[in-house]
C-alpha positions as CSV (number, residue, x, y, z in Angstrom):
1,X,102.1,55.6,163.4
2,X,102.7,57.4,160.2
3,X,100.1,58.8,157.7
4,X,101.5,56.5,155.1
5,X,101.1,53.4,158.0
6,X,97.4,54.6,158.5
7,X,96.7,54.6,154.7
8,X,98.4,51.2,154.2
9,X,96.1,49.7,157.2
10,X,93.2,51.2,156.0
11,X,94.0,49.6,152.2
12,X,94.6,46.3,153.6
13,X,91.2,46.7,155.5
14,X,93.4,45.4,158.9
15,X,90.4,45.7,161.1
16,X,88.6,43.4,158.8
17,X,91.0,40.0,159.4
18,X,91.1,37.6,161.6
19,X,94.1,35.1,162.8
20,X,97.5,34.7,160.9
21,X,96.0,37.5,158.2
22,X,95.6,40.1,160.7
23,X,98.8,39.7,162.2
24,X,100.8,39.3,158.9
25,X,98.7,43.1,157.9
26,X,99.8,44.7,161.7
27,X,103.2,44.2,161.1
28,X,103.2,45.3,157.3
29,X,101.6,48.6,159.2
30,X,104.5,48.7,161.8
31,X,107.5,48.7,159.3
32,X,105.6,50.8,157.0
33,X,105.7,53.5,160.3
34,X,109.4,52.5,160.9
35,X,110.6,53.0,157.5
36,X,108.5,56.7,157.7
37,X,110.5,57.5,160.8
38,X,113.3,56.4,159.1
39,X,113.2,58.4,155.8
40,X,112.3,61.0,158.1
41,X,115.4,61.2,159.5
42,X,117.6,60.0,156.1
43,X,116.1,63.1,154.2
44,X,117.3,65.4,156.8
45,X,121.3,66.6,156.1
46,X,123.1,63.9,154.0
47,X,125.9,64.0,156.5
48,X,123.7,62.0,159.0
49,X,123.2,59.1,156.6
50,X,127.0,59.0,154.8
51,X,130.5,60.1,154.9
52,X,133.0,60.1,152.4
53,X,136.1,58.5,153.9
54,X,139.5,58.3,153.2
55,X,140.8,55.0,154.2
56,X,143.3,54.6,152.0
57,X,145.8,56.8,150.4
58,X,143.5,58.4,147.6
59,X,141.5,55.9,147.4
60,X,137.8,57.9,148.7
61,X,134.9,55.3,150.0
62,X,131.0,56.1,150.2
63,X,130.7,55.0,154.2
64,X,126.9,54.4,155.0
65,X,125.1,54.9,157.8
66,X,123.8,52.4,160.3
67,X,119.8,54.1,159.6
68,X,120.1,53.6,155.8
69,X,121.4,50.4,156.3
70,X,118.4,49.4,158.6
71,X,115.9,51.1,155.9
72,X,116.9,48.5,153.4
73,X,116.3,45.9,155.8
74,X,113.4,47.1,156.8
75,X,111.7,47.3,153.4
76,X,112.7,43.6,152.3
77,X,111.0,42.9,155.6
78,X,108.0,44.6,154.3
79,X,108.3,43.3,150.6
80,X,108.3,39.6,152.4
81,X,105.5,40.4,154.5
82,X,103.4,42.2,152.0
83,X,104.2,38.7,149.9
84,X,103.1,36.3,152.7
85,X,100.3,38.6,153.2
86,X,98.9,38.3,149.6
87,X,99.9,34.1,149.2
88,X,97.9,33.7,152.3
89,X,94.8,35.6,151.2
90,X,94.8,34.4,147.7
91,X,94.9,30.3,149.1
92,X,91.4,31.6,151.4
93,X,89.6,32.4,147.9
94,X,88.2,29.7,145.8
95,X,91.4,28.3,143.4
96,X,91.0,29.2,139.9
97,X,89.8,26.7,136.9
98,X,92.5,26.0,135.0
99,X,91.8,26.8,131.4
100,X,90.8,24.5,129.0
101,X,93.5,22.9,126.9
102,X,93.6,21.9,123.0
103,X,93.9,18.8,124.5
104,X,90.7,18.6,126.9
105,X,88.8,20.1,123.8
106,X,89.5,17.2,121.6
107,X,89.3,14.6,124.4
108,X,85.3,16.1,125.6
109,X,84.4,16.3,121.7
110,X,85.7,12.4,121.5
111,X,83.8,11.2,124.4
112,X,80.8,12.9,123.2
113,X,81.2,11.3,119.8
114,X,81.9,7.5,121.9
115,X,78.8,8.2,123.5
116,X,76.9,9.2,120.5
117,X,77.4,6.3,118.8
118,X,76.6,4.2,121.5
């Protein structure tokens, strides 16, 4: 693990959950440690992440490597799991009232006045 893994598992509070949660958080900590490793190596010289090539006659093209590549994938991964994570613990707390419209205010003050008169 990474020091950036261990602080994310420590703000999701993963020792905390239980079921579909906690495995949702553990994996958020794994790819946060993968993409770590990864920058690790991506910030070391630039020519082990990209090459300029000349494929065509002088026509240059930005040729990226297969680790920068995977460090994209590897934070949508995150990005989806950090959104599952949150949908799934937000739908375990008690579902906001919806405010009150314009609409419900004039229908409760009616009813009041129906039953007032009755």
């Amino acid at each position: 693990m990474s020091t950036g893994s261990d602080r994310l598992a420590a703000d999701l509070k993963v020792e905390t959950l239980a079921g579909p949660e906690r495995a949702l958080a553990e994996e958020a900590v794994r790819i946060k440690a993968r993409l770590d490793a990864i920058d690790l190596w991506i910030s070391g010289d630039h020519d082990t992440w990209f090459e300029v090539a000349e494929r065509w006659k002088d026509a240059p093209e930005l040729v990226l490597s297969a680790p920068l590549v995977e460090a994209r994938q590897q934070a949508l991964a995150l990005r989806a799991v950090l959104s599952e994570l949150v949908k799934m613990q937000g739908a375990s707390a008690e579902p906001a009232q919806p405010a009150a419209s314009k609409t419900d205010e004039i229908k409760e003050r009616r009813e009041k006045r129906l039953r007032g008169a009755s």
